[in-house]
C-alpha positions in Angstrom: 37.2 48.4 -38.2 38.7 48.9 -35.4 39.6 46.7 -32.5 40.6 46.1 -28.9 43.0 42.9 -27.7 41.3 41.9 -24.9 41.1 38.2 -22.8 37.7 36.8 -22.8 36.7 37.8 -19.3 38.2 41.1 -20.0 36.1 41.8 -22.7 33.0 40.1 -21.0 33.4 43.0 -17.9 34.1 45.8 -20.2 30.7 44.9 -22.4 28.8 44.3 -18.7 29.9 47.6 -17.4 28.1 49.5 -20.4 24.8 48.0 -20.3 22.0 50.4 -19.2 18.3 50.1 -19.1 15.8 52.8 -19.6 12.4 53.3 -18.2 10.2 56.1 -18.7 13.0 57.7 -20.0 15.1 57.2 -16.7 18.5 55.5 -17.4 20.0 52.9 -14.4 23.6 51.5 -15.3 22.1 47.4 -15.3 25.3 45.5 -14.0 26.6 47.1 -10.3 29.4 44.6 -10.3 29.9 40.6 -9.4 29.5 38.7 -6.5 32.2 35.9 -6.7 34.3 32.9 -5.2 37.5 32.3 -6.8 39.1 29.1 -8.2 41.4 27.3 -10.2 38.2 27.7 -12.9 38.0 31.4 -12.4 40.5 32.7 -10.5 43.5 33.4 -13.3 40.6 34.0 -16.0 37.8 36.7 -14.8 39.2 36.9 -11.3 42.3 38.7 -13.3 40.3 40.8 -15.0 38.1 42.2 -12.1 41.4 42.3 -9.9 42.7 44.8 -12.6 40.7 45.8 -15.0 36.9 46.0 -13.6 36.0 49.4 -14.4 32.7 50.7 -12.2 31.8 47.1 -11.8 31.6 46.5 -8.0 33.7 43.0 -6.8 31.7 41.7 -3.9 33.5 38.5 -1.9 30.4 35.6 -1.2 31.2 33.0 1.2 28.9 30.7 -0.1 28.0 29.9 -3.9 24.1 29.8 -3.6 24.4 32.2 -0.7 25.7 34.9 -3.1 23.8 34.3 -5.8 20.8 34.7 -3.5 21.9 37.9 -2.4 22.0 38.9 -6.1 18.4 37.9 -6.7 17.3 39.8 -3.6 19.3 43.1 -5.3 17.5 42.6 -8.5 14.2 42.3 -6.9 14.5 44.9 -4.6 15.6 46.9 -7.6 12.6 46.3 -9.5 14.7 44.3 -12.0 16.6 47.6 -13.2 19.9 46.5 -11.9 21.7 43.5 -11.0 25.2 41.7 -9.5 26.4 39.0 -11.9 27.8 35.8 -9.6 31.0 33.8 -10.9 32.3 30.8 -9.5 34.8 28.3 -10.8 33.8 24.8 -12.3 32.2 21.4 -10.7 30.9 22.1 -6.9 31.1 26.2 -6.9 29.2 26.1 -10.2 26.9 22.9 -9.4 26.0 25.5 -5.7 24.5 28.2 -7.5 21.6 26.0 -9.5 19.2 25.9 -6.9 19.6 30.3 -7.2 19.0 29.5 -10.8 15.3 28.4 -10.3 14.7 30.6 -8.0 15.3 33.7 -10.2 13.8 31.9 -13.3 10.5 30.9 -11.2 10.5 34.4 -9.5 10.5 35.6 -13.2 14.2 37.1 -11.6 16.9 38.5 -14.3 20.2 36.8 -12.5 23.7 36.7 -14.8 25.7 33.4 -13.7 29.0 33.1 -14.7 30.2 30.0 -14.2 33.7 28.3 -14.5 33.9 25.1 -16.9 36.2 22.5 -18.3 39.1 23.3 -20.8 37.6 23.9 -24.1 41.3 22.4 -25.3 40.5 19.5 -23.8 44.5 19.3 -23.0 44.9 18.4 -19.2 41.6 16.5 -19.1 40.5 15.7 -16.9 41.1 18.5 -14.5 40.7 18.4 -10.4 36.6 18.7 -10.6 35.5 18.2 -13.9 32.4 16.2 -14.4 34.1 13.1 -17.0 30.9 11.7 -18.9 31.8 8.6 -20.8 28.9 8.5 -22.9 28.9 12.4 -24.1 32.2 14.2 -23.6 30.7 17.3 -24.5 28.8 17.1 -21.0 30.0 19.7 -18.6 28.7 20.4 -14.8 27.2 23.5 -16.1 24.7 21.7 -18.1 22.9 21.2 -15.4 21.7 25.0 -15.3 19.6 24.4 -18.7 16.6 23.4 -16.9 16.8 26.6 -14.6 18.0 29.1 -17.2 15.9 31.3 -19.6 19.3 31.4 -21.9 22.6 29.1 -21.3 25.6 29.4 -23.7 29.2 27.9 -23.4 31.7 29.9 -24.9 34.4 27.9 -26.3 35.6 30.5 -28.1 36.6 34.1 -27.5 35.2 35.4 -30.7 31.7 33.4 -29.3 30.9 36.0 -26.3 29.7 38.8 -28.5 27.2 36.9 -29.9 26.1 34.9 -26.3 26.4 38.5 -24.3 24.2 40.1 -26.7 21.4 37.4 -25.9 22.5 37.5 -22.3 21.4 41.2 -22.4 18.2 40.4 -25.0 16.6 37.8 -22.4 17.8 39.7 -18.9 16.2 42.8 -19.6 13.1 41.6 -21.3 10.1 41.8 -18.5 8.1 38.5 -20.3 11.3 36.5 -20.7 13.9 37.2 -18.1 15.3 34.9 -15.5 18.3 33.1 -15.3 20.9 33.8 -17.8 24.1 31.1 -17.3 27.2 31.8 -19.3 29.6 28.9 -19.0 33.1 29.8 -19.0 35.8 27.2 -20.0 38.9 28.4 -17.6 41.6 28.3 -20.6 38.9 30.2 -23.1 38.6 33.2 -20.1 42.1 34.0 -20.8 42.3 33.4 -24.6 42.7 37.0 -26.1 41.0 38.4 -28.9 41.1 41.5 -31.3 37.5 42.7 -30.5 35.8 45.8 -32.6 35.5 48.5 -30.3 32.0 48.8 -31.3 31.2 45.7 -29.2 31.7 47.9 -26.1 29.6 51.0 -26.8 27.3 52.5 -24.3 24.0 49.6 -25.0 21.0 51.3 -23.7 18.0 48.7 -23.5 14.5 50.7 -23.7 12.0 48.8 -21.1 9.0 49.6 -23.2 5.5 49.6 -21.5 3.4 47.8 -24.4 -0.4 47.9 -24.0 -2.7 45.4 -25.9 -4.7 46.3 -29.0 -7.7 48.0 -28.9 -9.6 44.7 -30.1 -8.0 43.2 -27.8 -9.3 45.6 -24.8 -12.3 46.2 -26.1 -13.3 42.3 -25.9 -12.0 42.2 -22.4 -13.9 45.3 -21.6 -17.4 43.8 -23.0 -16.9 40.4 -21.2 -15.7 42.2 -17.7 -18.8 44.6 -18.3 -21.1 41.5 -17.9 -19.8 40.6 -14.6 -20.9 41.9 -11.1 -18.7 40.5 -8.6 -15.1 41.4 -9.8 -11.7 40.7 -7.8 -8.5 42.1 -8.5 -5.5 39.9 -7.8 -2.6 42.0 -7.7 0.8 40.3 -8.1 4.7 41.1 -8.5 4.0 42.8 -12.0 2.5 45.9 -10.1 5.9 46.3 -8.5 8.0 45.7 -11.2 5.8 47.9 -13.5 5.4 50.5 -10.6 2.0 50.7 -11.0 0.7 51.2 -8.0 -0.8 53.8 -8.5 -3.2 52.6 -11.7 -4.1 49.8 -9.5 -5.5 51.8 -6.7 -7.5 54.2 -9.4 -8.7 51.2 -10.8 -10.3 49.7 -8.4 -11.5 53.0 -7.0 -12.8 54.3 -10.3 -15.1 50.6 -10.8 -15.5 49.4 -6.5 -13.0 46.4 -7.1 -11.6 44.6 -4.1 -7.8 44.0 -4.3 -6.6 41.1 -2.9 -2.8 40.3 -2.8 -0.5 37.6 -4.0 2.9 37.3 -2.1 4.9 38.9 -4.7 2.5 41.6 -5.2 1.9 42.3 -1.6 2.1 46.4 -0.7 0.7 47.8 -3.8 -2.3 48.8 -1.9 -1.8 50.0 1.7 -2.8 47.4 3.8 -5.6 50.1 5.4 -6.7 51.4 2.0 -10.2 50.7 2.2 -10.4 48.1 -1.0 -7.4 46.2 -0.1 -9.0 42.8 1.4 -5.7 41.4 2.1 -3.8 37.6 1.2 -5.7 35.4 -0.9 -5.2 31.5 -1.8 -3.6 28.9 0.8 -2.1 31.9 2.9 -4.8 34.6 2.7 -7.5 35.8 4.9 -11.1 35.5 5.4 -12.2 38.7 3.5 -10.1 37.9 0.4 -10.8 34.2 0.1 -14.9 34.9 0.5 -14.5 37.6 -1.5 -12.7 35.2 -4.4 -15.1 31.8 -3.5 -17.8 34.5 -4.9 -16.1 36.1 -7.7 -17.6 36.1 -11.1 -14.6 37.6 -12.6 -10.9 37.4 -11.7 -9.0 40.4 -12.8 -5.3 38.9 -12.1 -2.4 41.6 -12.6 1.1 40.7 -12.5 0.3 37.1 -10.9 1.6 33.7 -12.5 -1.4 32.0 -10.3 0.7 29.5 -8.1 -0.9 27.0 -6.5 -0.5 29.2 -3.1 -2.3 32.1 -5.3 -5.6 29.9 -6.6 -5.6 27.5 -3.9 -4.7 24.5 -5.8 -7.6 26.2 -8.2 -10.3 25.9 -5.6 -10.5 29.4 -4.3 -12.7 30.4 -7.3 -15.6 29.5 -8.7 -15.6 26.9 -11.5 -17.6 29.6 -14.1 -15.7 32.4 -13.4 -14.0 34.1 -15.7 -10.4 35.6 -15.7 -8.8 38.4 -17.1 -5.2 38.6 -17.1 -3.4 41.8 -17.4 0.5 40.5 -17.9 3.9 40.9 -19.8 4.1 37.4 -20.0 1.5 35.1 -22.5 2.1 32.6 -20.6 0.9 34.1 -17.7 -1.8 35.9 -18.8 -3.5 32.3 -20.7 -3.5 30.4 -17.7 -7.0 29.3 -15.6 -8.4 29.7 -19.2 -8.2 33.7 -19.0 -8.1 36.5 -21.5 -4.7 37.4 -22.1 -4.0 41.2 -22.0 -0.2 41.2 -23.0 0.6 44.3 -21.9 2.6 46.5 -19.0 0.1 46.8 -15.7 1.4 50.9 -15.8 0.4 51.2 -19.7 -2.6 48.9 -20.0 -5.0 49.2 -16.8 -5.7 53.2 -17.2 -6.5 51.8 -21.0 -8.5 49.4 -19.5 -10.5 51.8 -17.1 -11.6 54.1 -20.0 -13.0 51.3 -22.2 -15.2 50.4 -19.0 -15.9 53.7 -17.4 -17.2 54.8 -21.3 -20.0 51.5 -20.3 -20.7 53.4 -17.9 -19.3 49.6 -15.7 -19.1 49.5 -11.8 -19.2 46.6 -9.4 -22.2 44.9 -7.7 -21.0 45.2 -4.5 -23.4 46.5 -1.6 -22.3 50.2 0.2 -20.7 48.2 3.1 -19.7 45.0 1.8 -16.5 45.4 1.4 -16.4 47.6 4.5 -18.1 44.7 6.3 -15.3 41.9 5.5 -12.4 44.0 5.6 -13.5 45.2 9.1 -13.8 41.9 10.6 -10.7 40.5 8.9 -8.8 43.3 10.8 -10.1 42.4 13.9 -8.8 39.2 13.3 -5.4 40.3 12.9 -5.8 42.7 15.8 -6.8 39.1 17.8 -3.6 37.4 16.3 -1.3 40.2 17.3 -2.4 40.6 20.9 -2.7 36.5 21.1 -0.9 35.8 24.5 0.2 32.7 26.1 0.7 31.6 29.6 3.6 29.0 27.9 5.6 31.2 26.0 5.4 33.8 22.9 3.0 33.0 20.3 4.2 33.4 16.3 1.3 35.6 15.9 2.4 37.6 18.7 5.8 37.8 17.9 4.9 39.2 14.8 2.6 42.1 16.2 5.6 42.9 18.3 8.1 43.3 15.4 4.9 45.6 13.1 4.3 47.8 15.6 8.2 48.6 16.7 10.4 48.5 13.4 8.6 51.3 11.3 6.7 51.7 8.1 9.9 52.0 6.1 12.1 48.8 7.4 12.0 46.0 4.4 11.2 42.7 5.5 12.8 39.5 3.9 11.2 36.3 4.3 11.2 33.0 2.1 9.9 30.0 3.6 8.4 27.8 6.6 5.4 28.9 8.6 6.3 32.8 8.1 5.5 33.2 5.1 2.1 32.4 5.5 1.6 34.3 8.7 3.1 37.1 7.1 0.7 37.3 3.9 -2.0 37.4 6.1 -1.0 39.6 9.0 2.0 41.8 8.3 0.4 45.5 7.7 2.3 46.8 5.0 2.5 50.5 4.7 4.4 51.5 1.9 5.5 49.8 -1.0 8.4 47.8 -1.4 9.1 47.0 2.1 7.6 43.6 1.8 10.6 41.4 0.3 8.9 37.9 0.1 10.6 35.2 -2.2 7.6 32.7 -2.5 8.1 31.3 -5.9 10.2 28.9 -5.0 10.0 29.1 -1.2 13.6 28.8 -1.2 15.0 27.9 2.9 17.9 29.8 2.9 17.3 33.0 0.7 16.3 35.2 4.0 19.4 35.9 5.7 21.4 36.0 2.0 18.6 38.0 0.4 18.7 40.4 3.2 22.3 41.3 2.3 21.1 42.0 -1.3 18.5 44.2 0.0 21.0 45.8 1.5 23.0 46.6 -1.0 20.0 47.7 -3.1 18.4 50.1 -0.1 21.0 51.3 1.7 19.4 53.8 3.5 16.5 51.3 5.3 16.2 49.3 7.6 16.8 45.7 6.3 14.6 42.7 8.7 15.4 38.9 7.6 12.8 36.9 9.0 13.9 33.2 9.2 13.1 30.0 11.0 15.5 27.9 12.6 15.8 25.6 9.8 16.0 28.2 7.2 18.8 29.9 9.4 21.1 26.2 9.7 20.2 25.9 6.1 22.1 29.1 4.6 23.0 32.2 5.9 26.6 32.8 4.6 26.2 36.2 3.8 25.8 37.3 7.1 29.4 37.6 6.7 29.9 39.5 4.1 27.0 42.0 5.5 30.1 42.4 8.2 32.5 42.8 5.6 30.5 45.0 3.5 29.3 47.5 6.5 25.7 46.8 5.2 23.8 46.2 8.9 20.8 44.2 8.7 19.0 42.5 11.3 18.2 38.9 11.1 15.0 38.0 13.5 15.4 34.2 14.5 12.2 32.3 15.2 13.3 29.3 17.2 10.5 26.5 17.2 13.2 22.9 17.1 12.9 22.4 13.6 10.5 22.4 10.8 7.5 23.1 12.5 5.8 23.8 9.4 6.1 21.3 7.4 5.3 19.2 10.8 2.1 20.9 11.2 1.5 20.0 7.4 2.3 16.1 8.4 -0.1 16.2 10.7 -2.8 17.8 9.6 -2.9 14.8 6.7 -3.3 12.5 9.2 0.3 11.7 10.6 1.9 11.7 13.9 4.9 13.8 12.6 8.0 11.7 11.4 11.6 13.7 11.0 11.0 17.1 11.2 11.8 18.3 14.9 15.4 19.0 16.0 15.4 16.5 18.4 17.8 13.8 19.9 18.0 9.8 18.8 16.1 8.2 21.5 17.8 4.5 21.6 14.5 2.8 22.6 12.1 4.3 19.4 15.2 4.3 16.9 13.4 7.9 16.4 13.6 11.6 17.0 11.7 11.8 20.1 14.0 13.2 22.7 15.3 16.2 24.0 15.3 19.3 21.8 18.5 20.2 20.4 19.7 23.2 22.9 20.9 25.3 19.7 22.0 28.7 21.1 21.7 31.2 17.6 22.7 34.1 19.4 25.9 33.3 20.7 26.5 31.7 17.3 25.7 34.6 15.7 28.5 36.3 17.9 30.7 34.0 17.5 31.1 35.2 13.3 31.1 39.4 14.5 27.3 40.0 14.6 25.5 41.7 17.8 23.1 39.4 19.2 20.2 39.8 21.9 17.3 37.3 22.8 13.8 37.4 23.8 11.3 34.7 25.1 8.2 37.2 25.5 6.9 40.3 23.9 8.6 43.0 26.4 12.0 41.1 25.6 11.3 41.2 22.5 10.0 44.7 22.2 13.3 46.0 24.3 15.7 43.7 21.7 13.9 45.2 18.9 14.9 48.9 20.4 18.3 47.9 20.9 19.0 46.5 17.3 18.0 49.9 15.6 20.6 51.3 17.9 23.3 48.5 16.3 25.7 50.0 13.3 26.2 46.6 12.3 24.6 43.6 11.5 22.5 42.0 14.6 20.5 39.1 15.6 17.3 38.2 17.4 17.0 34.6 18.2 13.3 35.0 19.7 12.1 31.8 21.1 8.4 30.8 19.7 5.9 27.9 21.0 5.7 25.5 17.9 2.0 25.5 16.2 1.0 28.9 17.1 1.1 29.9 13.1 -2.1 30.8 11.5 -3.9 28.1 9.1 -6.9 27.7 7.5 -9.0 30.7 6.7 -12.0 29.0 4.2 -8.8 27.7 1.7 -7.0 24.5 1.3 -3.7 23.2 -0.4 -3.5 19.7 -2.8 -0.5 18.3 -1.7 -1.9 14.6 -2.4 -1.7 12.5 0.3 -1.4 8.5 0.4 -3.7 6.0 -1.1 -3.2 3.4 1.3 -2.0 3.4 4.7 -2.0 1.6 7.8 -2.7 5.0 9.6 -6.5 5.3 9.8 -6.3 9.2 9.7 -3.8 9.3 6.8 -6.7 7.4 4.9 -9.8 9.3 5.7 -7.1 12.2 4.8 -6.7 10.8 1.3 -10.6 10.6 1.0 -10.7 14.5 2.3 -8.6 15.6 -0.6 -10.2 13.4 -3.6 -13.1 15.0 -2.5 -11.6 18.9 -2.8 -10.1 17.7 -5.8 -13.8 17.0 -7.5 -15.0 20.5 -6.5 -12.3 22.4 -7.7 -11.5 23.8 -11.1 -9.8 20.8 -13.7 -7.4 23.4 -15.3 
């Protein structure tokens, strides 16, 4: 046999820089490089190796540990999972920043490859400057926190250990039902230990993406129980996108008079004009999607894990309807007590159609129904868009500005606060993937760092982060290396003092609003209650090397807009928004359980509201 002497880390990049997935018989190299911070945990160990001996693999300096690895998730979305950055760190606080990244790719169903740095597997200079010292369990590192939030975590103590823990890296990253996050801990001394690895180990790995389809049984008892229904909905989810089926979805539901309604993640698979797409369901969707579920005899979910936002905390449906879930994942496809077609949305809906369209199946649907709700849902949105205030720029309006001017093939990023919500149900999404919403996890701080990723992975578009205020002072590290990179995006800045959405969500539970505006200590309330904070983004946003413009009304904003797309690097738009003026409401509601007792009369009558939405919606 023949071997290689190699460190640790060196072997770990030369296996990561031969790993290729294939789809439909197209082959993507999987690892583009690494995104990384250096330390005394990574720095001598796989920061030599990538200093000189990284092959294709792409070094990419973060400025920010959970910044970066944000950035890496946004890459691998935007890249339909097909390619990835890993993300190395050192040990203690660097490695401890990245775990909030680590749910969001495993709850985004995400493949993300974190390398972090962890104590001396010798044990010799324990304990070292930032190593977690547990007296009860010495074996405890920092890096054990990432087992909740990883799909596969391995320390390698040993150099001989990586092939075995790479292989499985690779097994879980690339598999559609099971990827997520993948954390490899790296003792610092074991990273530079050498070992005589077969050359074998670092042979082109191509990893076949197969597009399995459920058994004929399997369809054919879906088939009969859909074939009973009259009133189908289609909930389309991220598994369209990932599967690229967007096309199979639209015959679908064209071939049998389906409406299509849309998840977050699954937003774009349908044009937002095409004449069956009724738009956002659940907490954030409109009025023609959620009537259109609240009378659903059959859910036909595709790609969607059902989040509480998705099934409004499982009231949007009816309590006898029946779902059937088209999904990669069983897990997925059992939940709300569905039928589980395991199976690629590309590979298994065309299989799907033929069982039906041989029962000769179509919807109930009257000639206009459809028509009838999608029609006055987009006057709605045409309402929303021209919404204007004699006090300042609406949200709404805002966000009819920035449709109408960027184009059909700018990508929007968005994560969390208000946005999100007015974005499912207004944004008018032409073309798929240029909706980039991370909603699993909501995560404040992805939008600015994800934009970055998007970047990377879409070069040629226009890349929009849409953030609040408090998502912006959360994270937004990677602006910087957007600079550094030469990868312009533009980040538009909704300035409403603070967290206006989760203050509108106080309220609207019955409280006055406690904590959640960017305001000044008033001495005589001991409270929040004075000025606003006079926060100015856009010379911040200078300050680090960005353009920056601002806009307090639609023509400003229009004009800033315009001037931006003439930018060659990386810009910001702090536009300044009236607080409230976010959409709500729509025929849904959210469980978010609210207090038993209170001395607040409304926070009590607030309780009784929701124990009563609790008894009329589904138990599981």
């Amino acid at each position: 046999m023949r071997t290689i002497r190699l460190t640790m880390a060196q072997a770990l990049l030369r296996f990561l820089d031969n790993q290729y997935v294939s789809v439909d018989g197209v082959e993507t190299k999987f690892v583009a490089g690494v995104m990384g911070i250096f330390g005394h945990g990574n720095v001598t160990g796989i920061g030599e190796a990538l200093e000189r001996s990284p092959g294709k693999l792409v070094y990419v300096q973060g400025k920010n540990e959970q910044g970066m690895s944000h950035a890496a998730i946004a890459f691998a979305k935007q890249s339909r999972r097909r390619s990835i950055y890993a993300c190395t760190t050192s040990i203690g606080p660097g490695a401890l920043n990245m775990v909030t990244a680590a749910g969001t790719a495993t709850v985004n169903r995400i493949p993300l490859l974190l390398l972090p740095g962890d104590n001396f597997a010798s044990r010799q200079p324990d304990p070292v400057l930032q190593q977690l010292e547990a007296g009860y369990d010495y074996t405890i590192a920092a890096t054990d926190c990432f087992k909740p939030v990883s799909k596969y975590w391995d320390r390698i103590v040993r150099p001989e250990q990586l092939m075995t823990a790479a292989l499985n890296a690779m097994r879980v990253l690339t598999d559609p039902a099971e990827t997520g996050t993948v954390t490899l801990a790296l003792p610092q001394d074991v990273q530079a230990e050498a070992y005589d690895y077969p050359e074998a180990f670092f042979n082109k790995r191509v990893y076949v993406i197969e597009r399995h389809r459920p058994s004929e049984e399997t369809l054919r008892r879906a088939a009969e129980a859909i074939s009973a229904k009259r009133r189908p909905i289609i909930v389309a989810g991220g598994g369209v996108r990932y599967s690229g089926a967007e096309a199979e979805l639209a015959a679908f539901a064209e071939r049998f008079g389906i409406p299509v309604a849309e998840t977050q993640a699954g937003k774009g698979a349908l044009p937002w004009n095409h004449p069956l797409n009724v738009g956002g369901v659940g907490v954030t969707g409109g009025l023609a999607a959620n009537r259109l579920a609240h009378q659903a005899d059959l859910v036909i979910g595709v790609g969607t894990r059902y989040s509480d936002f998705t099934t409004a905390s499982k009231s949007a449906y009816r309590e006898d309807a029946l779902f059937v879930n088209v999904n990669v994942s069983r897990l997925d496809g059992v939940k709300l007590d569905g039928i589980p077609l395991a199976g690629d949305a590309k590979a298994t809906l065309p299989a799907l159609a033929d069982m039906l369209a041989a029962a000769g199946y179509a919807s109930g649907y009257g000639e206009t129904e459809i028509k009838t709700l999608k029609a006055e849902w987009d006057r709605e949105v045409d309402r929303l868009y021209g919404l204007e205030r004699e006090d300042g720029l609406a949200q709404t309006r805002a966000l009819g500005v920035i449709n109408e001017v960027i184009g059909n093939d700018a990508i929007i990023v968005c994560a969390s606060g208000s946005l999100p919500g007015d974005l499912q149900r207004l944004w008018r999404t032409s073309r798929p993937g240029t909706y980039h919403m991370e909603y699993g996890f909501s995560c404040m701080g992805y939008e600015v760092n994800g934009a970055f990723g998007v970047s990377l992975a879409a070069p040629q578009q226009e890349v929009y982060a849409l953030v609040g205020d408090g998502g912006y002072l959360m994270l937004h590290s990677e602006l910087i290396t957007s600079l550094q990179e030469g990868r312009k995006m533009t980040v538009l800045l909704f300035n409403n003092h603070g967290f206006q959405c989760i203050h509108n969500l106080q309220r609207e539970h019955g409280s006055d609003g406690f904590g959640n505006e960017f305001r000044y200590r008033e001495a005589d309330t001991g409270r929040y209650t004075g000025d606003v904070l006079p926060i100015d983004f856009a010379a911040h946003a200078r300050s680090l090397g960005a353009a920056s413009y601002k806009a307090s009304n639609a023509e400003e904003l229009r004009e800033a807009l315009r001037l931006a797309q003439t930018e060659t690097r990386t810009t910001l738009i702090e536009i300044a928004v009236l607080p409230g003026t976010n959409t709500e409401g729509y025929e849904s509601w959210w469980n978010v359980g609210v207090p038993a007792v209170s001395t607040g009369e409304r926070v009590v009558k607030a309780h009784e509201a929701m124990n009563e939405r609790i008894r009329q919606a589904r138990a599981y």
